[in-house]
N, CA, C and O of each residue as an XYZ file, in Angstrom:
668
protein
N     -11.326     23.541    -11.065
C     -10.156     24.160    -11.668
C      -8.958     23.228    -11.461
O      -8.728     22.757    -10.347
N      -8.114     22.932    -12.637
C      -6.630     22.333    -12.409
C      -5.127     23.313    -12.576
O      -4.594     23.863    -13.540
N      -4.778     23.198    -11.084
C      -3.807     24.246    -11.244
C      -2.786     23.283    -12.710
O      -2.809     22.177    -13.250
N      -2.107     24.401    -12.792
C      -0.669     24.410    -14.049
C      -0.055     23.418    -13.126
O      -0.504     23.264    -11.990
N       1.233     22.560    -13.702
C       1.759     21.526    -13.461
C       2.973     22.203    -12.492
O       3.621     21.651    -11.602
N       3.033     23.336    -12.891
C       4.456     23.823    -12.050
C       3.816     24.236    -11.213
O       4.339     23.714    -10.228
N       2.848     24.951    -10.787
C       1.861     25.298     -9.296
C       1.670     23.687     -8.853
O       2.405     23.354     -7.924
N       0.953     22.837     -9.285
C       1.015     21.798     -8.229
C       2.652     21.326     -8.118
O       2.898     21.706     -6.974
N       3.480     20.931     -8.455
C       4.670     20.675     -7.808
C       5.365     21.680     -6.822
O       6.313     21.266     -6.155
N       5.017     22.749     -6.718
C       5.723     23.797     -6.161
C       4.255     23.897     -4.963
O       4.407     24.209     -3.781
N       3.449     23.698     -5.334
C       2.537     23.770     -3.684
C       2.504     22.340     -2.760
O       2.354     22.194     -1.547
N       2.686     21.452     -3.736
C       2.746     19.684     -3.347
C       4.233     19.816     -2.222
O       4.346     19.234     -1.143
N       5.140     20.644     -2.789
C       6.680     20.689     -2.086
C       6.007     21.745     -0.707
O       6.354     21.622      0.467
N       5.337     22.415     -1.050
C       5.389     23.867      0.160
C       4.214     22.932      1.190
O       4.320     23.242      2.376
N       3.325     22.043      0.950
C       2.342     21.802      1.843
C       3.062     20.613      2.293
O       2.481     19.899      3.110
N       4.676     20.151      1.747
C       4.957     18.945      2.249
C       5.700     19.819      3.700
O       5.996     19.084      4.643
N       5.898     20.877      3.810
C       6.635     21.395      4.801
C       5.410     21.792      6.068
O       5.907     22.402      7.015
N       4.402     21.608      6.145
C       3.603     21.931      6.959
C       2.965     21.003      7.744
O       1.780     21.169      8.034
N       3.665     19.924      8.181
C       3.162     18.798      8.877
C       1.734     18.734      8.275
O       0.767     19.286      8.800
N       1.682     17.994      7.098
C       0.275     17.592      6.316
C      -0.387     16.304      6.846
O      -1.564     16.140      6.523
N       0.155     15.445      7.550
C      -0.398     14.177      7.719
C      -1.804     13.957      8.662
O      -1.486     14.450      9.744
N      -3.032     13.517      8.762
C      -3.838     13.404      9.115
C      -3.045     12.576     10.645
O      -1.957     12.001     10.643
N      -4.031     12.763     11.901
C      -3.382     11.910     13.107
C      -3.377     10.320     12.765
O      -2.596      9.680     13.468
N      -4.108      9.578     11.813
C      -3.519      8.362     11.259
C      -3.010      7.884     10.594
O      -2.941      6.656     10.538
N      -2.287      8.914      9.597
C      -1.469      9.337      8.993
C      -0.112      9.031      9.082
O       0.584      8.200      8.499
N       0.206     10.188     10.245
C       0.741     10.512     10.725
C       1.864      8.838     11.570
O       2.983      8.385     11.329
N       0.729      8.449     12.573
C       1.061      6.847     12.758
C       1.417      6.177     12.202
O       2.461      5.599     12.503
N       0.611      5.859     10.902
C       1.093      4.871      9.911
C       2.673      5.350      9.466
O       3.624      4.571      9.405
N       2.733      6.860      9.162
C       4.071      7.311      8.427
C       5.429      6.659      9.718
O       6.433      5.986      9.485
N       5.016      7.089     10.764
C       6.136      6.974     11.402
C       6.768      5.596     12.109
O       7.832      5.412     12.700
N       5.501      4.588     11.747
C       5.636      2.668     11.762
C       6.391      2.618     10.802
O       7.357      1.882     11.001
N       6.358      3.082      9.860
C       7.030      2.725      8.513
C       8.274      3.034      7.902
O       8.959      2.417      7.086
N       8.458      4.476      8.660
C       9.505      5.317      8.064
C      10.553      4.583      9.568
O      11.770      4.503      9.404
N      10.063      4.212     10.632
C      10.703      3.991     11.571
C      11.462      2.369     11.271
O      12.652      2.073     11.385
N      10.540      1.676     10.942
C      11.000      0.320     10.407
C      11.967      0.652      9.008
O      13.133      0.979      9.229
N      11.656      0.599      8.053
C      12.598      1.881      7.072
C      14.236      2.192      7.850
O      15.161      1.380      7.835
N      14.271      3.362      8.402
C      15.181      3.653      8.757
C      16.192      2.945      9.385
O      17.383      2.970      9.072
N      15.592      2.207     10.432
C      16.303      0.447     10.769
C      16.931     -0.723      9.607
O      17.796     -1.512      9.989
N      16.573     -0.750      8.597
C      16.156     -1.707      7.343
C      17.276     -1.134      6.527
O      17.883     -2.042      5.960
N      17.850      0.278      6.224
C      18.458      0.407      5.407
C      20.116      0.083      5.655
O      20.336     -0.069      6.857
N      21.221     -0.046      4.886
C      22.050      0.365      5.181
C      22.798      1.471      5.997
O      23.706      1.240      6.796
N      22.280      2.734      5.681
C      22.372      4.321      5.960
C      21.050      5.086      6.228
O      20.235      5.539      5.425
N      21.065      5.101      7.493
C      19.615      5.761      8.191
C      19.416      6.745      7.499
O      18.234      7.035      7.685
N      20.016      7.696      6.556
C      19.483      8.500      6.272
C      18.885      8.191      4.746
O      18.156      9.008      4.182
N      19.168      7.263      4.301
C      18.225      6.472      3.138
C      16.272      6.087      3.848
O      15.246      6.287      3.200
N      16.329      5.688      4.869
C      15.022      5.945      5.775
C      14.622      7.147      5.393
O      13.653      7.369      4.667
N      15.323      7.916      5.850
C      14.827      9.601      6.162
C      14.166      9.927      4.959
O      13.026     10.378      4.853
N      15.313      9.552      3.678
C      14.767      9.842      2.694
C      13.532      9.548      1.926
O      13.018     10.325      1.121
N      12.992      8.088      2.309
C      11.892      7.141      1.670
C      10.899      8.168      2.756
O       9.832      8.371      2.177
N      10.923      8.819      4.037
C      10.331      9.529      4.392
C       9.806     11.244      4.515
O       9.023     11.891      5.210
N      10.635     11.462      3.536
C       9.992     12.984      2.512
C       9.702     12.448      1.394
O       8.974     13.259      0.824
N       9.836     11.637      0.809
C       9.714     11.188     -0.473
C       7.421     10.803     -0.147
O       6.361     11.171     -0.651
N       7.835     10.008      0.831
C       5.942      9.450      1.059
C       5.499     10.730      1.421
O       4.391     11.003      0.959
N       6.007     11.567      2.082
C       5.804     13.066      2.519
C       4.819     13.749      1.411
O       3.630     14.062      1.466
N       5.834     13.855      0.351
C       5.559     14.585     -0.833
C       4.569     13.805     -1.782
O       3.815     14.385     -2.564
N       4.626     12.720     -1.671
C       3.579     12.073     -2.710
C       2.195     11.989     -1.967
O       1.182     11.918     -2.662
N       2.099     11.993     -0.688
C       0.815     12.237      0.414
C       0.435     13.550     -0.250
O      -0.566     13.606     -0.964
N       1.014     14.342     -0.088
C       0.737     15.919     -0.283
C       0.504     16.215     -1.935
O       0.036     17.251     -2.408
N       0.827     15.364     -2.467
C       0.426     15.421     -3.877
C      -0.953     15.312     -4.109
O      -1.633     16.073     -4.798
N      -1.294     14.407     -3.544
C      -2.909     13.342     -3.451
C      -3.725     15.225     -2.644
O      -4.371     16.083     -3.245
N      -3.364     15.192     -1.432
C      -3.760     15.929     -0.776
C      -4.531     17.334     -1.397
O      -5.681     17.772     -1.382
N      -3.119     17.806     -1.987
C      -3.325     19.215     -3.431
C      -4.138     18.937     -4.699
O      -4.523     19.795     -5.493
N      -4.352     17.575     -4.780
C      -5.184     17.240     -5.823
C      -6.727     17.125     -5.577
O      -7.664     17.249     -6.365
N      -6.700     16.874     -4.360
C      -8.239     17.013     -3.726
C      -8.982     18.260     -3.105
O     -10.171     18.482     -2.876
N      -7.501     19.194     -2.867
C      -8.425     20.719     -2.281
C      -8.756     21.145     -3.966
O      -9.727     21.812     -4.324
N      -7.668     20.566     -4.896
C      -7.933     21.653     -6.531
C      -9.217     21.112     -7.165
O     -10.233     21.731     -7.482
N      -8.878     19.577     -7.292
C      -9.949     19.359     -8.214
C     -11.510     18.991     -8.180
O     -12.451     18.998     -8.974
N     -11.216     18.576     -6.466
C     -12.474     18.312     -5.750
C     -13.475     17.311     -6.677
O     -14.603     17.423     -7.158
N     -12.576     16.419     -6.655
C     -13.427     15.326     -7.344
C     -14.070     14.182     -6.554
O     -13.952     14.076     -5.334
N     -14.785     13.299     -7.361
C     -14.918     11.904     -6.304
C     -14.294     10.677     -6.646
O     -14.143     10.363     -7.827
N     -13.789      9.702     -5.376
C     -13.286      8.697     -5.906
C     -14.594      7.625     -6.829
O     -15.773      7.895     -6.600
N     -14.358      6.794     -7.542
C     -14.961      6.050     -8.179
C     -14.019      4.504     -7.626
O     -12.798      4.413     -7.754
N     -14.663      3.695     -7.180
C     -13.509      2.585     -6.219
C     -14.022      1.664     -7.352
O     -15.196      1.396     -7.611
N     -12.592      1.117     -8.145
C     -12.456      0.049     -9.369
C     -13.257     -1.079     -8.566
O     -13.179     -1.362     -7.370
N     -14.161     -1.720     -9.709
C     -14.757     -3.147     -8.811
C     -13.739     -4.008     -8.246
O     -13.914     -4.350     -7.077
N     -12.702     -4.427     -8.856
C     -11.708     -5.147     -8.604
C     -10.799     -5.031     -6.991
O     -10.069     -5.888     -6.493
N     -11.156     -3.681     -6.455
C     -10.552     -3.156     -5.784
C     -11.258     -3.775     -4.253
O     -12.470     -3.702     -4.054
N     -10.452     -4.281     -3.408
C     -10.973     -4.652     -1.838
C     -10.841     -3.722     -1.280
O      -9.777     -3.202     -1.617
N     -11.428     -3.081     -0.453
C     -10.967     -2.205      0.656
C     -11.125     -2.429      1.824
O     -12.109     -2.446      2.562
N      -9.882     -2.634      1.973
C      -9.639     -3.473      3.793
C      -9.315     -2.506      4.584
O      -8.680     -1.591      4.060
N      -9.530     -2.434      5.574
C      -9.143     -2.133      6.923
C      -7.656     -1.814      7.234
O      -7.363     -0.875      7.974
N      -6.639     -2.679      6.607
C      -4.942     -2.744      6.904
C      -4.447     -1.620      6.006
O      -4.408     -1.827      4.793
N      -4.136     -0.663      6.412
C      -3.887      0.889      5.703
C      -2.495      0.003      4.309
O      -2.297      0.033      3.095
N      -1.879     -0.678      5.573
C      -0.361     -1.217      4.437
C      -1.060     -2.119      3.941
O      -0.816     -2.878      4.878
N      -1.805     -2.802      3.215
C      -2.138     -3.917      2.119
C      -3.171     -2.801      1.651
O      -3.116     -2.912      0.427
N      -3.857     -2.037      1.863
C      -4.973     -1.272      0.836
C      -3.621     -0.238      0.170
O      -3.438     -0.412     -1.035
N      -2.740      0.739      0.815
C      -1.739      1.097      0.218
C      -1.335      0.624     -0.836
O      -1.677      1.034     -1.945
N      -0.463     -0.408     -0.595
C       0.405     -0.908     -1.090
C      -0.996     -1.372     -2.883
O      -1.078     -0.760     -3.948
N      -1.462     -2.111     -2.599
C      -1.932     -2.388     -3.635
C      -2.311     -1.042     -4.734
O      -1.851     -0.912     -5.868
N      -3.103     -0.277     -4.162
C      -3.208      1.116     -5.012
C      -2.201      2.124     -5.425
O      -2.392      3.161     -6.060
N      -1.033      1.610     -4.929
C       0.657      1.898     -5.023
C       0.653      0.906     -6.446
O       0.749      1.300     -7.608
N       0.524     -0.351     -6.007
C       0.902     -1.359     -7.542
C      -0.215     -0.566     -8.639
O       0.077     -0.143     -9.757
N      -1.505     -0.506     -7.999
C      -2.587     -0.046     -9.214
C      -2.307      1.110    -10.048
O      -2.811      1.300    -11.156
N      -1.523      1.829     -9.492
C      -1.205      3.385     -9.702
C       0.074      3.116    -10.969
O       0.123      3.791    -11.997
N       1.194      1.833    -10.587
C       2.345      1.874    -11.071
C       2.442      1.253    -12.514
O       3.098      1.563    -13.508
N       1.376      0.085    -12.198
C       0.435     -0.411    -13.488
C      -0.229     -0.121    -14.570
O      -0.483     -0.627    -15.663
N      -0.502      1.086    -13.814
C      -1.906      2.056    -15.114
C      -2.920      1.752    -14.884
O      -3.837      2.108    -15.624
N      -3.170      0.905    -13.666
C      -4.961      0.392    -13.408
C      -5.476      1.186    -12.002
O      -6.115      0.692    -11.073
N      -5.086      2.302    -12.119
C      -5.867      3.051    -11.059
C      -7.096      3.557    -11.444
O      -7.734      4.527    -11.034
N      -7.351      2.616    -12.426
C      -9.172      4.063    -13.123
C     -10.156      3.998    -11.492
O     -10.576      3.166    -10.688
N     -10.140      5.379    -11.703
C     -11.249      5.607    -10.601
C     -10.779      6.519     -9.319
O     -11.389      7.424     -8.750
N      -9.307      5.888     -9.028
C      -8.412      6.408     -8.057
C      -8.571      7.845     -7.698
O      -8.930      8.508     -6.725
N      -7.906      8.141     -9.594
C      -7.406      9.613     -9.492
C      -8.424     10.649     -9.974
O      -9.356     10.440    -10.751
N      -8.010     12.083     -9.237
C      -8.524     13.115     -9.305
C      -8.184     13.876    -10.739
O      -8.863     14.312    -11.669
N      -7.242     13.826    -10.527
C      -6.986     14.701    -12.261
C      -6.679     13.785    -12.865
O      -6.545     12.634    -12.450
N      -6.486     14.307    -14.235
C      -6.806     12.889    -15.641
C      -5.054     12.442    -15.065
O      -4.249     12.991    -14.312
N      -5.047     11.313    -15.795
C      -3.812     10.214    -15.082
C      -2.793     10.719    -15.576
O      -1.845     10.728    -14.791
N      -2.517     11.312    -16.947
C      -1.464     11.462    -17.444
C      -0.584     13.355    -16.720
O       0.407     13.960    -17.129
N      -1.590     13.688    -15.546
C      -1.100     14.799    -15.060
C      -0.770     14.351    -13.836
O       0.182     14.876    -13.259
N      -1.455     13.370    -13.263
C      -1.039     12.699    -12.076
C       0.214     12.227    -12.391
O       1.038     12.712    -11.617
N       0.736     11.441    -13.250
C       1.893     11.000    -13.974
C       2.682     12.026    -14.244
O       3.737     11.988    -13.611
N       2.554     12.939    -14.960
C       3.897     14.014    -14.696
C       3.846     14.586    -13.725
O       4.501     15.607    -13.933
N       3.422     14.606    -12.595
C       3.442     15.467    -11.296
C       4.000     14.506    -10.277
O       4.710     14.758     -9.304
N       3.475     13.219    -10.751
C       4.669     12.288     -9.675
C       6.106     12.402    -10.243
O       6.994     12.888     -9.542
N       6.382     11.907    -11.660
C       8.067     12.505    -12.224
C       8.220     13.485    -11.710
O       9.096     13.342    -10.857
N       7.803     14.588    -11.742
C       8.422     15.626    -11.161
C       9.366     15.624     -9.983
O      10.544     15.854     -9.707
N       8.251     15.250     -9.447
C       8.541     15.409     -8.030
C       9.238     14.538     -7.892
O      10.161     14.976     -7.204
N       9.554     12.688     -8.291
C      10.602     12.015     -7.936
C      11.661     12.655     -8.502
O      12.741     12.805     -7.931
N      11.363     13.097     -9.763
C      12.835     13.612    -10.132
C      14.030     14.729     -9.361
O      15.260     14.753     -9.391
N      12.924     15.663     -8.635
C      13.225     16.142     -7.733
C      14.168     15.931     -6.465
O      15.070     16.620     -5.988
N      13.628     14.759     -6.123
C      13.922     13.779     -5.262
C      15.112     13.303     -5.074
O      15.992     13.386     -4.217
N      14.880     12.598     -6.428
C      16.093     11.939     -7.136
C      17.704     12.894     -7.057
O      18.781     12.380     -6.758
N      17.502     14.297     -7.393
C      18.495     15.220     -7.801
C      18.431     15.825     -6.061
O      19.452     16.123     -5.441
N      17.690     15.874     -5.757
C      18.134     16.656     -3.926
C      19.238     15.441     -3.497
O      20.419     15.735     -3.309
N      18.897     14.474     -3.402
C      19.391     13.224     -2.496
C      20.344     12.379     -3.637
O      21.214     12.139     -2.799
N      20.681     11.974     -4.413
C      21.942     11.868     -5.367
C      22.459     12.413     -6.399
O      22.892     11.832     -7.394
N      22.422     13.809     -6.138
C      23.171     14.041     -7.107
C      24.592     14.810     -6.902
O      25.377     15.142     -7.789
N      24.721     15.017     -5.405
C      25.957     15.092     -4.570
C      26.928     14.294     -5.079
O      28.095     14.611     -5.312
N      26.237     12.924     -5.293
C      27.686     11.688     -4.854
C      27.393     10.956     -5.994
O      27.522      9.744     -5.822
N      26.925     11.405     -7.464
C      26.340     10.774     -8.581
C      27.640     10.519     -9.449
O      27.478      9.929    -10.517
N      29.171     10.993     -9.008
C      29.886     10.525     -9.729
C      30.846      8.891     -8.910
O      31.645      8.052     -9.325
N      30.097      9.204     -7.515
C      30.801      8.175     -6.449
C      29.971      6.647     -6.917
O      30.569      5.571     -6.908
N      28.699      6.769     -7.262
C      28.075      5.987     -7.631
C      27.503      4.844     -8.320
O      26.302      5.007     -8.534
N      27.941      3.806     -8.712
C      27.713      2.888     -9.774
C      25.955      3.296    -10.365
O      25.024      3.857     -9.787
N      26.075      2.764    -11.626
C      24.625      3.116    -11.982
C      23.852      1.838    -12.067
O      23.117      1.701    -13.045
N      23.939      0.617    -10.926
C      23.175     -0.057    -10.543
C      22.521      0.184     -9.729
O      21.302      0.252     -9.887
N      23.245      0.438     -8.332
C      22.893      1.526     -7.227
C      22.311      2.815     -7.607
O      21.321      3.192     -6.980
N      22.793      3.554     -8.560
C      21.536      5.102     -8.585
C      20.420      4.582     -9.096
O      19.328      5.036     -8.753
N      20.540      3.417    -10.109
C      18.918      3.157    -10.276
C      18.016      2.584     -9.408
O      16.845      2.957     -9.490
N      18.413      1.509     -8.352
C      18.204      1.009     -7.218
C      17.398      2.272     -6.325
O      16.220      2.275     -5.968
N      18.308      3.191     -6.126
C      18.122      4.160     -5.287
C      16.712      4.887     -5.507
O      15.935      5.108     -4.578
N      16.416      5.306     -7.125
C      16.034      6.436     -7.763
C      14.481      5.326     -7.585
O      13.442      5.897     -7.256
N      14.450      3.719     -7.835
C      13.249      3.152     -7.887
C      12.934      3.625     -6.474
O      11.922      4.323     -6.413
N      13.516      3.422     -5.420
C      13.193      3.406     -3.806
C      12.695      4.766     -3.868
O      11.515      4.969     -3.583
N      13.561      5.853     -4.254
C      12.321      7.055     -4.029
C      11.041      7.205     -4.505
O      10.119      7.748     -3.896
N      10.978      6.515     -6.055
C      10.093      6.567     -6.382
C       8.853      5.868     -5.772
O       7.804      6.513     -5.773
N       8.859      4.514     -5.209
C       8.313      3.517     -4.886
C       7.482      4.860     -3.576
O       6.294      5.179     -3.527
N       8.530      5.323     -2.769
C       7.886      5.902     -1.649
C       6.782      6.877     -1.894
O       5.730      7.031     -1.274
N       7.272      7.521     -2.973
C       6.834      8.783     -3.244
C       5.343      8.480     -3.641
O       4.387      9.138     -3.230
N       5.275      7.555     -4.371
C       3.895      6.871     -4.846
C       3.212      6.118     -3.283
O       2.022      6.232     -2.989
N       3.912      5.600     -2.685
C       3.127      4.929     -1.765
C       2.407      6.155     -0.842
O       1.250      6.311     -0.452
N       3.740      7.010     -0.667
C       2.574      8.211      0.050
C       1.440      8.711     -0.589
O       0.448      8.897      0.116
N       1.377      8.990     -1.886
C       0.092      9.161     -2.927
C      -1.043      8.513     -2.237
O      -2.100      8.877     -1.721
N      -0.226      7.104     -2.489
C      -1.046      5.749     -1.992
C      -2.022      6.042     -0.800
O      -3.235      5.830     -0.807
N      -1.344      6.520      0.135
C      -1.645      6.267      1.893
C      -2.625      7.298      1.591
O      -3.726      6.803      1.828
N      -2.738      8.355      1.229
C      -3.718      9.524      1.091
C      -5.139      8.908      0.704
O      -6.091      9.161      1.443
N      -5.340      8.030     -0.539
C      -5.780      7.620     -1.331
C      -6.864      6.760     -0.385
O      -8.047      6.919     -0.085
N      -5.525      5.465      0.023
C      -6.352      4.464      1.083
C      -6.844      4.755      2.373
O      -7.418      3.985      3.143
N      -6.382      6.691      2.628
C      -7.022      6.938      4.168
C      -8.372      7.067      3.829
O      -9.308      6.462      4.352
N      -8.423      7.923      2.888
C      -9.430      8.667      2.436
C     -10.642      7.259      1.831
O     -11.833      7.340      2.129
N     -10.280      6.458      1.268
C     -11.038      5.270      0.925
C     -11.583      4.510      2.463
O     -12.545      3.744      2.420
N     -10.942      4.776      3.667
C     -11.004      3.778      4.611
C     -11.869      4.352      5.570
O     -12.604      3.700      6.312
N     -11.770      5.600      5.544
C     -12.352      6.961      6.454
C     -13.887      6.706      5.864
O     -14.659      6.323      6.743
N     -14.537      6.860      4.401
C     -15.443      6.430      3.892
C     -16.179      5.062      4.292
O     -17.355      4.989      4.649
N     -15.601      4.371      4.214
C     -15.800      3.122      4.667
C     -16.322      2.979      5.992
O     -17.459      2.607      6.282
N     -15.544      3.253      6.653
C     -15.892      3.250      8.011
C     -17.123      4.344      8.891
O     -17.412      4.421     10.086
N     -17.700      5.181      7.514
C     -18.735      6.576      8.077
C     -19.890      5.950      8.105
O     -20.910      6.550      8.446
């Protein structure tokens, strides 16, 4: 069964509030979001790239209790051991359009369920100060959520690929 697009964004948001992260997960999130938060101008731009991976983890997550599918791993695809280089790449594969295999539901629902939710994102965290703003910087900004939001997708993706691997 595939829930409706407004049930997965609205359960993707409610399971992001329930400490969802697996215990290596969990590690990886907080190496990252911790380096992050150091890295930015305004620590709370960190914070933010860290609900943002939150919610795109939990996206992946809701897509696997609904649709209960299997991954199919693209030949092209290495699967290493380093959570951040298997990430990151299935982050680019995803951003590309060359995730065949990746995803659980057909791509173009995976694709409006990530907009969503960055858009979401986007409007929680600038749209306070969206008239203070140049629109070099909100687009700057709006890629960085997005980038996260997908990489958490990502991290779900490459635990779950690495966990396999390693059985």
């Amino acid at each position: 069964m595939t829930l409706p697009l407004d049930q997965i964004v609205f359960r993707t948001r409610a399971l992001a509030q329930a400490h969802p992260f697996s215990a290596r997960a969990q590690s990886y999130f907080m190496d990252a979001i911790g380096v992050e938060r150091k890295n930015q101008p305004a620590e709370e731009i960190g914070i933010w790239a860290g609900y943002a991976m939150t919610v795109g983890y939990c996206l992946r997550k809701l897509e696997e209790s609904d649709a209960r599918g299997m991954l199919s791993i693209p030949e092209d695809l290495i699967v290493v051991s380093d959570l951040e280089e298997l990430t990151d790449d299935i982050a680019e594969r995803i951003s590309d359009e060359r995730a065949d295999g990746l995803l659980l539901y057909p791509e173009p629902l995976v694709v409006e369920a990530l907009d969503r939710i960055i858009a979401g994102e986007v409007e929680r965290r600038l749209s306070h100060g969206s008239d203070e703003i140049d629109r070099e910087t909100f687009a700057t900004l709006e890629n960085y959520l997005a980038w996260w939001t997908l990489k958490g997708y990502a991290l779900r993706v490459a635990e779950v690929l690495t966990d396999d691997a390693s059985s």
